[in-house]
DONURO-438655 format. One line per field, with one value per residue (C-alpha): residue in three letters; residue number from 1; z, x negated, y. Coordinates in Angstrom, 2 decimals, padded with zeros to 5 digits, always signed. Example, Ala and Ser with C-alpha at 12.3 -4.5 7.8 and 13.67 -1.06 7.14 Angstrom:
2
type <- ala; ser
seq <- 1; 2
c3 <- +007.80; +007.14
c1 <- -012.30; -013.67
c2 <- -004.50; -001.06
This chain:
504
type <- unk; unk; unk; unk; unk; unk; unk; unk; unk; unk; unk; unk; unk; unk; unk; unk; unk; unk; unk; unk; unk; unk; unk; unk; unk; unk; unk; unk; unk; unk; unk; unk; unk; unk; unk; unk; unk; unk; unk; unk; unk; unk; unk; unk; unk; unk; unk; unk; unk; unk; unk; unk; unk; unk; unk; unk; unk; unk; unk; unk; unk; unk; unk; unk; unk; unk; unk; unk; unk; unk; unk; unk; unk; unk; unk; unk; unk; unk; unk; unk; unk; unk; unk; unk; unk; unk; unk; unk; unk; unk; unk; unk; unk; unk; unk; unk; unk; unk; unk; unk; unk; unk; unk; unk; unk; unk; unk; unk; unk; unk; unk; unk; unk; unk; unk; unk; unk; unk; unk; unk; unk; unk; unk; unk; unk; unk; unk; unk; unk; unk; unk; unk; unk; unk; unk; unk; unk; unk; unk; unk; unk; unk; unk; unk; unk; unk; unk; unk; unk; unk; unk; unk; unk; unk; unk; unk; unk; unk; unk; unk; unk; unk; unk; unk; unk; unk; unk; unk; unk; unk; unk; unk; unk; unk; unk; unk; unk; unk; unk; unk; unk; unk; unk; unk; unk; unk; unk; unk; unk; unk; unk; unk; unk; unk; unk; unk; unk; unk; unk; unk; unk; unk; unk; unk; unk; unk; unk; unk; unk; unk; unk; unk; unk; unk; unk; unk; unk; unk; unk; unk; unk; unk; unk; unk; unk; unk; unk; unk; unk; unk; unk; unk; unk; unk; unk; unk; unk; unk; unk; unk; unk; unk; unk; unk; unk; unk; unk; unk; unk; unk; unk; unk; unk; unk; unk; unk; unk; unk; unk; unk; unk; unk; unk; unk; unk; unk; unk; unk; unk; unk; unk; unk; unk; unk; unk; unk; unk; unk; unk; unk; unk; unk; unk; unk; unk; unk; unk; unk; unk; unk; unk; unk; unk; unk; unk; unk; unk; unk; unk; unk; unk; unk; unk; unk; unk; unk; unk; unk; unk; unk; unk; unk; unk; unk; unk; unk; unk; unk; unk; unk; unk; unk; unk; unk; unk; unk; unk; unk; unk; unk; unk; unk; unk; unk; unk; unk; unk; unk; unk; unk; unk; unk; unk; unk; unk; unk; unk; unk; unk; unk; unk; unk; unk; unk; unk; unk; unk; unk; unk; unk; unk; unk; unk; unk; unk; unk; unk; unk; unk; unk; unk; unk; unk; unk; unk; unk; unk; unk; unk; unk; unk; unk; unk; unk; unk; unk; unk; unk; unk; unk; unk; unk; unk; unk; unk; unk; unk; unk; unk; unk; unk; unk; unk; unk; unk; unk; unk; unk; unk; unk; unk; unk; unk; unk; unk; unk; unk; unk; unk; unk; unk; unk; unk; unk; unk; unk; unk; unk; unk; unk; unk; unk; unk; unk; unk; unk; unk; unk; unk; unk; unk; unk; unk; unk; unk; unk; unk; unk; unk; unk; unk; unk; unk; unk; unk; unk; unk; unk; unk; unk; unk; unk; unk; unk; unk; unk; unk; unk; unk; unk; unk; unk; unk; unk; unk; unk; unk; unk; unk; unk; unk; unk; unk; unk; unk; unk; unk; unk; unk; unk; unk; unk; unk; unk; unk; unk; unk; unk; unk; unk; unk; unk; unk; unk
seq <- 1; 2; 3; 4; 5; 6; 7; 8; 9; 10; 11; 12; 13; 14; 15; 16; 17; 18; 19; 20; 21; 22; 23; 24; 25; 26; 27; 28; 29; 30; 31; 32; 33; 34; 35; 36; 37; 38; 39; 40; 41; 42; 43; 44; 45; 46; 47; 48; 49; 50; 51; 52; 53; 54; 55; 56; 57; 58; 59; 60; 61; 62; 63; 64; 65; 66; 67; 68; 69; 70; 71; 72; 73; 74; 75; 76; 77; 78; 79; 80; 81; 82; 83; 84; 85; 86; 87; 88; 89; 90; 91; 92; 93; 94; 95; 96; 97; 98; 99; 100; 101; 102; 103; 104; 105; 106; 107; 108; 109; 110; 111; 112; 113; 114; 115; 116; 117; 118; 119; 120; 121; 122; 123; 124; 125; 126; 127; 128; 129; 130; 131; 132; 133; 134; 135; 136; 137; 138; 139; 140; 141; 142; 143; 144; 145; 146; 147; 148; 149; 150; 151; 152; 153; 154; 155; 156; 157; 158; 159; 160; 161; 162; 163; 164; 165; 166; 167; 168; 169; 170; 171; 172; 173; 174; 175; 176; 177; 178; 179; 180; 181; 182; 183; 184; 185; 186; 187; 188; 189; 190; 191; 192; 193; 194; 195; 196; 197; 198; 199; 200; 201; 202; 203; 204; 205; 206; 207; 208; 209; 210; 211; 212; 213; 214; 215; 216; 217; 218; 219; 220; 221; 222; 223; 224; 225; 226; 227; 228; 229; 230; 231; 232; 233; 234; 235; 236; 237; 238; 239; 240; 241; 242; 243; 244; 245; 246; 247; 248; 249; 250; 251; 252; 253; 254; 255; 256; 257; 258; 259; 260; 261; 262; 263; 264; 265; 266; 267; 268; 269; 270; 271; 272; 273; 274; 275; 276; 277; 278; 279; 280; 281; 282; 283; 284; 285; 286; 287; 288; 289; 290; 291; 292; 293; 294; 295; 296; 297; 298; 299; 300; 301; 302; 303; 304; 305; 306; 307; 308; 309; 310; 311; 312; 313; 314; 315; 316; 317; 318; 319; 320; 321; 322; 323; 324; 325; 326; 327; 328; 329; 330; 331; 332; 333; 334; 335; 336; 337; 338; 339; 340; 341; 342; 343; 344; 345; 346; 347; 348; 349; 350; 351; 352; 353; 354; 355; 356; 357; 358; 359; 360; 361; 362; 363; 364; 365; 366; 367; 368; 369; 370; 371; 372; 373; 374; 375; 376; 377; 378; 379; 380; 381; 382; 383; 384; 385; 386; 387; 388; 389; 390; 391; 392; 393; 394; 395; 396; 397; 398; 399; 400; 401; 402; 403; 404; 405; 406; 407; 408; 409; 410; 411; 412; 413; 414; 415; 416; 417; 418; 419; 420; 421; 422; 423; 424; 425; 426; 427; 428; 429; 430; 431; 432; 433; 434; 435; 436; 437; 438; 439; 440; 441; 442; 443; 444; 445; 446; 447; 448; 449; 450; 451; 452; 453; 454; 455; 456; 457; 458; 459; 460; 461; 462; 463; 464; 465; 466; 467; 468; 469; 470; 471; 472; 473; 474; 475; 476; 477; 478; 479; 480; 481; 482; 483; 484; 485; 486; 487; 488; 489; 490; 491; 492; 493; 494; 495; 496; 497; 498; 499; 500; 501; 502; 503; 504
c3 <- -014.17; -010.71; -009.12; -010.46; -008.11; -008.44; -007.49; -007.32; -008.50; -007.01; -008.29; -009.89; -013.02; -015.65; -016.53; -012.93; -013.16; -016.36; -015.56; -012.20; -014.12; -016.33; -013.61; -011.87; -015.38; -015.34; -011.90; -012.31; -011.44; -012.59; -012.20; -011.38; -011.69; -009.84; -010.58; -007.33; -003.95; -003.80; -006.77; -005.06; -002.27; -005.02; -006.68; -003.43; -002.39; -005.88; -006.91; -005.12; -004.28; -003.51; -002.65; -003.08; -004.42; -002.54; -003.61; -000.64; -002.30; -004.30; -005.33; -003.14; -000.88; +000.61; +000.61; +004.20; +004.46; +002.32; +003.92; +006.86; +005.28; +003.70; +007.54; +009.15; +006.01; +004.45; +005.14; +001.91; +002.37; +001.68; +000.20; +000.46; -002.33; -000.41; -001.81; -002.33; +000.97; +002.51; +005.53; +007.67; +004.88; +005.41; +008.69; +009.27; +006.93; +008.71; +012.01; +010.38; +009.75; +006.05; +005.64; +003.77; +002.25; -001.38; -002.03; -005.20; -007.67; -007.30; -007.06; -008.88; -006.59; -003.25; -004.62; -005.87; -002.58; -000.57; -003.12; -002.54; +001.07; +001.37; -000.37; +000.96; -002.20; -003.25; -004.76; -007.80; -007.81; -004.21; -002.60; -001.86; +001.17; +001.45; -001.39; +001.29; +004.09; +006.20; +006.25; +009.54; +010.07; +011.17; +015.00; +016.22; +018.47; +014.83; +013.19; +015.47; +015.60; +011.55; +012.17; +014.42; +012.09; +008.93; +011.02; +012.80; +009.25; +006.62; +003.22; +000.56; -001.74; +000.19; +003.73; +002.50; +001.29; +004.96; +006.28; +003.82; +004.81; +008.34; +007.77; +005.78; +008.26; +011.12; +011.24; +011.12; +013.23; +010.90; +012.62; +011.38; +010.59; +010.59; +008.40; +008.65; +009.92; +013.34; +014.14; +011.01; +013.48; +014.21; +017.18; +016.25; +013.42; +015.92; +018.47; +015.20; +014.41; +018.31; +018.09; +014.74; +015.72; +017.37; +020.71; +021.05; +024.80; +025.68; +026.53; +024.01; +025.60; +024.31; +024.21; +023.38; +022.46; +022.39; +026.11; +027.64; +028.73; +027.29; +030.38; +031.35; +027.69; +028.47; +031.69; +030.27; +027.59; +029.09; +032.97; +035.95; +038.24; +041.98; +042.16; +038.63; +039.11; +041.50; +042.54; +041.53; +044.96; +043.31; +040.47; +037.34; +034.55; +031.25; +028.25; +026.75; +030.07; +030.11; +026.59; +026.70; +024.40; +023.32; +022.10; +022.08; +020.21; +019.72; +019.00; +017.70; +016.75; +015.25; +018.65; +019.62; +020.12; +017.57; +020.31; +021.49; +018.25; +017.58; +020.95; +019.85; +016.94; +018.05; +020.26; +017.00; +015.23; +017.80; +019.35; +023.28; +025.35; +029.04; +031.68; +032.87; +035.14; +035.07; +033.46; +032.63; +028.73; +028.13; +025.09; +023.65; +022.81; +022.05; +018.60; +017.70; +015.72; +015.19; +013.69; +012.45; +011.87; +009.95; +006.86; +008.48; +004.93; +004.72; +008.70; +007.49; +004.37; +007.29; +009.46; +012.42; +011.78; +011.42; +007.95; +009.15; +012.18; +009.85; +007.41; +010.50; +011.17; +007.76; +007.50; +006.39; +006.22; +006.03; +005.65; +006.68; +004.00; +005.30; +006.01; +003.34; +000.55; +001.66; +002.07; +000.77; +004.10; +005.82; +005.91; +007.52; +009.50; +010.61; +011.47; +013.06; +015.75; +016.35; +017.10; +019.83; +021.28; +021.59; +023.19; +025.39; +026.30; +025.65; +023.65; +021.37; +017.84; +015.20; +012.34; +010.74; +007.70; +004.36; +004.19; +007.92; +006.04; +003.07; +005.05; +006.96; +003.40; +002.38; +005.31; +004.11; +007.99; +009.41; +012.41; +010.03; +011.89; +015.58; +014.64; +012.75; +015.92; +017.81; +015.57; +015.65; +019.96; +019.44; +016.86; +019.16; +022.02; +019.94; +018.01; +017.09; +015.55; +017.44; +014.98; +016.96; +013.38; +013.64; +011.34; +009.50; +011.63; +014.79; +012.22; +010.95; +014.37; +015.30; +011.83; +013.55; +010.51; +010.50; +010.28; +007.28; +005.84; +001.99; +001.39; +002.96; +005.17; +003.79; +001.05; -001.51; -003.89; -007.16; -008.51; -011.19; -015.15; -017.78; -019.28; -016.05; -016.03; -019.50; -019.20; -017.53; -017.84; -020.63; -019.35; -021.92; -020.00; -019.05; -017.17; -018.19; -015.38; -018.17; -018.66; -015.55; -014.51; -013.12; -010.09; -010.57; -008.89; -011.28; -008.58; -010.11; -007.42; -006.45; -006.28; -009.75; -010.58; -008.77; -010.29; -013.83; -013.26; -011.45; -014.01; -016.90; -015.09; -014.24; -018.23; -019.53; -017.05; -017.49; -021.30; -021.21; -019.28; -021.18; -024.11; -022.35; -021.26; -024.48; -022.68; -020.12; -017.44; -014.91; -015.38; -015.53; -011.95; -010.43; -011.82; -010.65; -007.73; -007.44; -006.88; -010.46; -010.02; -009.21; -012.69; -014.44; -012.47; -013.39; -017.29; -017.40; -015.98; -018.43; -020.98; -022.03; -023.83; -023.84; -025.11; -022.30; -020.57; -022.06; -020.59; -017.20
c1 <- -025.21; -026.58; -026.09; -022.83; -020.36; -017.23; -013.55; -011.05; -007.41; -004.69; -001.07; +001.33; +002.28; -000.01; +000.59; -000.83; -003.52; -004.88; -003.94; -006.03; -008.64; -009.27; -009.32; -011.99; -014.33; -013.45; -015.54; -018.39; -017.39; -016.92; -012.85; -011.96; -008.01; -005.91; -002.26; -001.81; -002.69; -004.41; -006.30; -007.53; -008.64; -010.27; -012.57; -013.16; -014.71; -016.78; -017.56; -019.32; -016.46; -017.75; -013.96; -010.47; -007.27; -004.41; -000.78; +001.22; +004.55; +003.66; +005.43; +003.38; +001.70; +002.37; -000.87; -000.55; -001.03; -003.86; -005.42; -005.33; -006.73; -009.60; -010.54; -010.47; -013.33; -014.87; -016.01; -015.01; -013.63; -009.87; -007.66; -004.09; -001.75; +001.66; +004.88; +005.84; +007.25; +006.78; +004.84; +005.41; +003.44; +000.41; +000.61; +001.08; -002.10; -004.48; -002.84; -003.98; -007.62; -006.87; -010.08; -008.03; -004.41; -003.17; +000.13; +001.60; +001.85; -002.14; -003.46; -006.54; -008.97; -007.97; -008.29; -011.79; -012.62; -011.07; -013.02; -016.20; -015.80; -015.16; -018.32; -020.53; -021.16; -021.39; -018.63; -019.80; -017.77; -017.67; -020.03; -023.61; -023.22; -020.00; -020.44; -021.60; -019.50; -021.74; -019.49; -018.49; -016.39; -012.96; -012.05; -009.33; -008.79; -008.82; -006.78; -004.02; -005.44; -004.48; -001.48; +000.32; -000.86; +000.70; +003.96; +003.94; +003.15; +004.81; +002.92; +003.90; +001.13; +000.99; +000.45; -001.33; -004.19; -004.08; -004.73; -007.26; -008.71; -008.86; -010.55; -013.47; -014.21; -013.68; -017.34; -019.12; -019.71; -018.54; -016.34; -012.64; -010.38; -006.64; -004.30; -000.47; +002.65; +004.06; +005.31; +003.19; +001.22; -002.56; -002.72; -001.49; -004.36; -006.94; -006.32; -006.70; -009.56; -011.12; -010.16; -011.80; -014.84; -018.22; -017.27; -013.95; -015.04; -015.30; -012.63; -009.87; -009.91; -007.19; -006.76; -003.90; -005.68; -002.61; -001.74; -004.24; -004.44; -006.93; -008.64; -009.16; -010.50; -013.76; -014.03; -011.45; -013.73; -017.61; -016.40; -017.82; -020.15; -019.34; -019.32; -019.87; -017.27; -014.24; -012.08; -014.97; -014.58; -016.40; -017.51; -015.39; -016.11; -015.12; -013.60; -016.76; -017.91; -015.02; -015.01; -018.88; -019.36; -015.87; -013.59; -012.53; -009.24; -008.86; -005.35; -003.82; -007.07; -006.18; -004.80; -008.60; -009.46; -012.35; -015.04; -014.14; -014.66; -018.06; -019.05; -017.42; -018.80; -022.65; -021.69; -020.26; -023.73; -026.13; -024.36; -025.28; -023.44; -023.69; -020.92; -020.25; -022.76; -025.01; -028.56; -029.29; -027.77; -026.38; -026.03; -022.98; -022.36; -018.10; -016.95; -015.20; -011.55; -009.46; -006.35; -004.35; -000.71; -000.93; -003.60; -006.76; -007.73; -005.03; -006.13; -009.55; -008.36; -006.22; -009.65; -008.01; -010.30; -014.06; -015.04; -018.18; -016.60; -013.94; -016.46; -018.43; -014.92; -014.14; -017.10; -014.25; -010.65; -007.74; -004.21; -001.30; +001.86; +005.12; +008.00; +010.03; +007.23; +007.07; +010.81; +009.65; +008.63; +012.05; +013.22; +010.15; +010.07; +013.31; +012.78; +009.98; +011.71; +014.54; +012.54; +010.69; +014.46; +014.85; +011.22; +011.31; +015.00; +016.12; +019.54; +021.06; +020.85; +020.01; +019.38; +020.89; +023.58; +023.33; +025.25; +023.85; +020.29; +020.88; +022.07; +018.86; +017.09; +018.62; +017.26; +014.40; +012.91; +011.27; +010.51; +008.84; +008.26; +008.99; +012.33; +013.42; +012.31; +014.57; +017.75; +017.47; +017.72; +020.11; +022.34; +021.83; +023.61; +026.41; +028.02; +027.20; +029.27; +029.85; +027.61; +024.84; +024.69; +023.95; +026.71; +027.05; +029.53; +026.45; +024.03; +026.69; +027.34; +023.96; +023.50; +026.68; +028.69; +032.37; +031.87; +034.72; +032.20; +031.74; +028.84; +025.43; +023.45; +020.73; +018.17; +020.71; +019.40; +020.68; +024.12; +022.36; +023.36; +023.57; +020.28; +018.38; +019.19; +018.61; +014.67; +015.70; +019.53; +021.28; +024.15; +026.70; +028.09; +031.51; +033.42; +036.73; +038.67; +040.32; +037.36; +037.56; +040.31; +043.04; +045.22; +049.04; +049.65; +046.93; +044.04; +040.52; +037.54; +035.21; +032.13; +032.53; +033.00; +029.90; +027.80; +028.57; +027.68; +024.28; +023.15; +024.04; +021.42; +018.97; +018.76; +018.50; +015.72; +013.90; +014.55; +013.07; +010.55; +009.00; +008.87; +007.41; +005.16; +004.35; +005.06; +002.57; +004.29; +001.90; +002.22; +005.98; +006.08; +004.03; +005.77; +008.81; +007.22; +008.69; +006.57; +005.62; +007.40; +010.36; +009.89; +009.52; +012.38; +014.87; +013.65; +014.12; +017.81; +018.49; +016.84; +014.53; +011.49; +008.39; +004.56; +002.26; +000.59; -001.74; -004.98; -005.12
c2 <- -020.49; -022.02; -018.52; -017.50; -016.80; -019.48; -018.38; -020.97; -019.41; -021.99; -021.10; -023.32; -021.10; -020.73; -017.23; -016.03; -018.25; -016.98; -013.00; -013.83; -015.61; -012.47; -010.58; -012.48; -012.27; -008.79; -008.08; -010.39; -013.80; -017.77; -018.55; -021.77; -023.09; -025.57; -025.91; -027.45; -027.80; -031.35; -030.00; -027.45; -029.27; -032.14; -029.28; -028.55; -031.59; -032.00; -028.14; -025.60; -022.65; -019.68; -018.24; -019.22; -017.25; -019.36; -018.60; -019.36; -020.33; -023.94; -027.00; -029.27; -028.25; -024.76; -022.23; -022.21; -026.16; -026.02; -022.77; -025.61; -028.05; -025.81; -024.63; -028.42; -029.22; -025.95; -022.87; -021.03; -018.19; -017.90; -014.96; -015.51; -014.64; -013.23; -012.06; -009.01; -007.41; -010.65; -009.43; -012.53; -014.63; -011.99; -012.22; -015.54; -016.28; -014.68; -015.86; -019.70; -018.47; -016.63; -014.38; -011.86; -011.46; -009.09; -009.15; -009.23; -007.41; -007.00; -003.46; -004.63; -002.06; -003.81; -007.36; -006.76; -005.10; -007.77; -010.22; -008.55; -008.03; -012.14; -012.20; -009.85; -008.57; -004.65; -002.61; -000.04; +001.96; +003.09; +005.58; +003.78; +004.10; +002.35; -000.14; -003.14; -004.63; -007.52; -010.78; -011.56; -014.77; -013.60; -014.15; -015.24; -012.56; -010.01; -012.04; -011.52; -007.58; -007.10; -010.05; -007.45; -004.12; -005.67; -006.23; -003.10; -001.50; -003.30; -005.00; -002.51; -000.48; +002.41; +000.60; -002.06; +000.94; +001.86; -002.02; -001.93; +000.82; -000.36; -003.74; -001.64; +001.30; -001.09; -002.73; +000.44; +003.15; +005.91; +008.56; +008.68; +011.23; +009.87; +012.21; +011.98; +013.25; +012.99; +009.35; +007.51; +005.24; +007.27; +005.73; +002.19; +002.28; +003.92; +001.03; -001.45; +000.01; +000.04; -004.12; -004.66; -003.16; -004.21; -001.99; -003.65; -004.62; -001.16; +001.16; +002.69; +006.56; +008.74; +012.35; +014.13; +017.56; +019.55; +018.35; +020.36; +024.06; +025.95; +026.66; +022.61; +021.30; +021.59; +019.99; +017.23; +016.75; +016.80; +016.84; +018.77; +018.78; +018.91; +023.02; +023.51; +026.18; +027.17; +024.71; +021.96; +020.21; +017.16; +015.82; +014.73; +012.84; +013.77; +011.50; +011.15; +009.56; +007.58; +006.18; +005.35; +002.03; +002.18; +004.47; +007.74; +008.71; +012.63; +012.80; +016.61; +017.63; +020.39; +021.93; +022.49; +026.58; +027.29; +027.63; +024.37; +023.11; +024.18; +022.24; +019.53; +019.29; +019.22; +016.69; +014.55; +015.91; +015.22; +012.12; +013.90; +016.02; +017.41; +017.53; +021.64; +022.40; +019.55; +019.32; +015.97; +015.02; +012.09; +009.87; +009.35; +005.56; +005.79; +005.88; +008.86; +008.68; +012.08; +012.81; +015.39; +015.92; +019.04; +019.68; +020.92; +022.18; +024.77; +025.83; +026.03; +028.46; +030.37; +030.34; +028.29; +025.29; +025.21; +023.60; +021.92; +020.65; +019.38; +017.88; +016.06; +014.81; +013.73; +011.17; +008.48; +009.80; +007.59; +009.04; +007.43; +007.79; +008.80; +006.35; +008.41; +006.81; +003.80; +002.74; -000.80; -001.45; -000.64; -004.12; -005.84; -002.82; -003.35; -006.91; -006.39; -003.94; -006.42; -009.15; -006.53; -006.11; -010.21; -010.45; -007.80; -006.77; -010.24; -008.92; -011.43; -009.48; -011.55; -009.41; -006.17; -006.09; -005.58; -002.08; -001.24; -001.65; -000.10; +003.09; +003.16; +002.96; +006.24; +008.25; +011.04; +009.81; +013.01; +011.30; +008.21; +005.01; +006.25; +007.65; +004.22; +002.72; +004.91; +004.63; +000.77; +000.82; +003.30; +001.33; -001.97; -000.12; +001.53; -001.62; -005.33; -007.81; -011.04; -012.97; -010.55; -008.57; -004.34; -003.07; -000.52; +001.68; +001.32; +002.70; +005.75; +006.44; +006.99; +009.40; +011.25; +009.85; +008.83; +004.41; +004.94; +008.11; +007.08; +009.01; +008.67; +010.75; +012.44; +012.04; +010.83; +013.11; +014.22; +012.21; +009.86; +010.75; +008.99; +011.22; +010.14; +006.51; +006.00; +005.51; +001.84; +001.03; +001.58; +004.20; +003.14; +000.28; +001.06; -000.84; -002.87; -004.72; -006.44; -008.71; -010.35; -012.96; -011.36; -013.10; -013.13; -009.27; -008.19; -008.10; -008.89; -010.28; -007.49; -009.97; -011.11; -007.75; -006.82; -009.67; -009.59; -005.23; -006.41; -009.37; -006.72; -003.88; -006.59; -008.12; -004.63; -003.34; -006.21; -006.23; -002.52; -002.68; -005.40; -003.05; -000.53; -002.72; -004.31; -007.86; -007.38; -009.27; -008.76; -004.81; -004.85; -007.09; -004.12; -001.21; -002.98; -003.59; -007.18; -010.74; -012.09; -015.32; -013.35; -011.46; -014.79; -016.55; -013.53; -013.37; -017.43; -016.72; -014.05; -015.80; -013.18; -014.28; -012.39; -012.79; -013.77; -010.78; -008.90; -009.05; -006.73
């Protein structure tokens, strides 16, 4: 047992440690537990830790006091536990020298990766390739890198897969193909990627492919010599000069005529090119990163896109969900902007309201992040209230709604029924105003109406989801997508009682 690999779990409810300690068993390794935060940093000091799972929300000490702690003594490294959502916890973690952050509920693939990446130790069931990242200690300078993606990105599943995604391409000198729509963030995640990487000192060249005329490509690409052709009055370097020992982001790839594609692509192939009218060939040292915002596949069955160029491309692909998948990432999102607007346009907004957010979370977002960007500058200039709140009407207004409009713009989707409800919440809940106290004109309090109606729903999802479940906890937090101390706070209010988890 001298060479098994030890991971300390540190929560402060049992059932998470022992779901987390299976899970650890489950891939390979020795789990250690500590309810608390001085005994985590007691094992520490007597038992050899090869890695630490560190809940930041504890009685004691908080995860981020003992994540300090761990870096003023140790060396171990350190995955923080973060809520659910709660993308200033990931952020702030690695911002305090966190090697790595999951948020809860776990997808069980990126924990083991992130696990395994910690420990330099190889994935099975990736490609052999891929199954190896090299530890590197975490700079500080990176840490704020992947501290400003999570907030520009948001912590739910589907972004956190892209983060992910980032942190494991980002070390080696694959070339990346970036798939999403227009506004998802390519170029945010191509910068991340430039930062993360060993070229980071070099330039970050971008190229907008669809910008160009057909006629300059070439030259913008390889440059010219001086009388390489008419109107060569000197010589020109090209992006691939430009981008030598960084970076070069090919943005709209898809915009590229197919000739210029099969020169591109023996230039990705070969790793040389030569500038238009020149003879010596030079060595390309950038990293290459494409992206597309339509599917090159379906160009390639139309014959506008060369399939090996696209499969030289495609050595690691990443694709970037839309906003209108992710709309668990709307709040932080929405936070995130506003604090941009008090930094840089010093305004005085403090935050957004309940109904204003809950509009913006029924958008279908065509634009994705860039247009909730937009709508939130717009909104600050049409209406706040004079707490510094975005209301509701701003946020209407800018949807071209009437502020007293009862419905809501867009994406609303079908009216739920009773028959499509019934999976969760039981539908046969009417409602009688005679339950509730009634004042002396017969009025009856909207918020207690509104309560009692939302602890009812909550005891009944809960109740059936656990069945559906078979009192797997753990299971129910993620297809709820809520934190799992959240799931057990809510079932100890409702007093729902459950067997623990089964084993994940």
């Amino acid at each position: 047992m001298t060479d098994a690999i030890t991971v300390l779990i540190v929560d402060d409810m049992e059932d998470a440690r022992w779901a987390l300690s299976t899970f650890v068993r489950k891939v390979g390794f020795v789990p250690l537990q500590a309810e608390t935060g001085r005994d985590a940093l007691a094992t520490l000091s007597t038992q050899r830790v090869d890695a630490v799972l560190l809940d930041v929300r504890m009685p004691d000490l908080s995860g981020h006091e003992v994540l300090e702690q761990i870096r003023k003594q140790h060396d171990t490294p350190v995955i923080m536990l973060t809520g659910y959502g709660d993308t200033q916890d990931a952020a702030a973690s690695l911002r305090r020298g966190a090697n790595d952050y999951v948020t809860k509920p776990y997808d069980h693939q990126l924990l083991e990766r992130s696990l395994r990446r910690v420990l330099a130790k190889p994935v099975p069931w990736l490609e052999p390739e891929s199954r190896s990242v090299p530890r590197v200690l975490m700079q500080p300078e990176e840490a704020e890198t992947l501290a400003c993606l999570i907030e520009s990105m948001g912590v739910g599943t589907k972004a956190q897969r892209v983060i992910h995604a980032v942190k494991h391409v980002a070390p080696t000198d694959l070339t990346v193909l970036l798939h999403g729509e227009t506004g998802t963030g390519k170029e945010l995640v191509s910068r991340a990627i430039h930062d993360l990487s060993s070229q980071r000192a070099g330039p970050f060249i971008v190229l907008d492919c669809g910008a160009i005329p057909e006629s300059l490509i070439e030259s913008e690409l390889f440059g010219h010599k001086k009388g390489a052709f008419t109107g060569a009055v000197e010589s020109h370097p090209g992006v691939f000069d430009l981008a030598q020992g960084g970076t070069l982001f090919l943005d709209e790839i898809s915009s590229l005529p197919l000739l210029m594609q099969t020169r591109l692509m023996r230039v990705v192939e070969a790793r040389e090119f030569r500038r238009i009218g020149g003879t010596h060939t030079r060595r390309l040292t950038a990293r290459i990163i494409a992206a597309s915002n339509v599917s090159l596949v379906q160009m390639i069955q139309k014959k506008e896109f060369r399939s090996d160029f696209y499969y030289r491309l495609n050595e690691y692909p990443v694709v970037l969900p839309p906003l209108r998948e992710r709309k668990e990432d709307i709040p932080d999102l929405v936070r995130h902007f506003l604090d941009i607007e008090r930094r840089e346009h010093r305004t005085s907004v403090t935050g957004i309201s309940e109904e204003g957010l809950d509009l913006l979370q029924h958008q279908d977002w065509p634009g994705n992040v860039r247009e909730l960007r937009n709508a939130i500058r717009h909104a600050l200039v049409l209406n706040m209230d004079q707490n510094g709140m975005v209301t509701a009407d701003a946020i209407s207004q800018h949807f071209g709604l009437s502020p007293n409009t009862s419905g809501y713009p867009r994406d609303l989707g079908p009216t739920p029924t009773p028959q499509t409800s019934r999976s969760l919440c039981d539908a046969s809940c009417p409602l009688h105003l005679n339950a509730f106290p009634q004042g002396p004109d017969g009025q009856v309090p909207f918020k207690d109406i509104i309560d009692a109606v939302r602890h009812s729903a909550e005891r009944q999802i809960l109740s059936r989801m656990l069945e559906q479940t078979n009192n797997n906890k753990a299971l129910a937090a993620r297809l709820l997508q809520i934190d799992y101390k959240t799931l057990c706070s809510k079932l100890k209010f409702h007093k729902i009682l459950g067997k623990r988890d089964a084993p994940v």
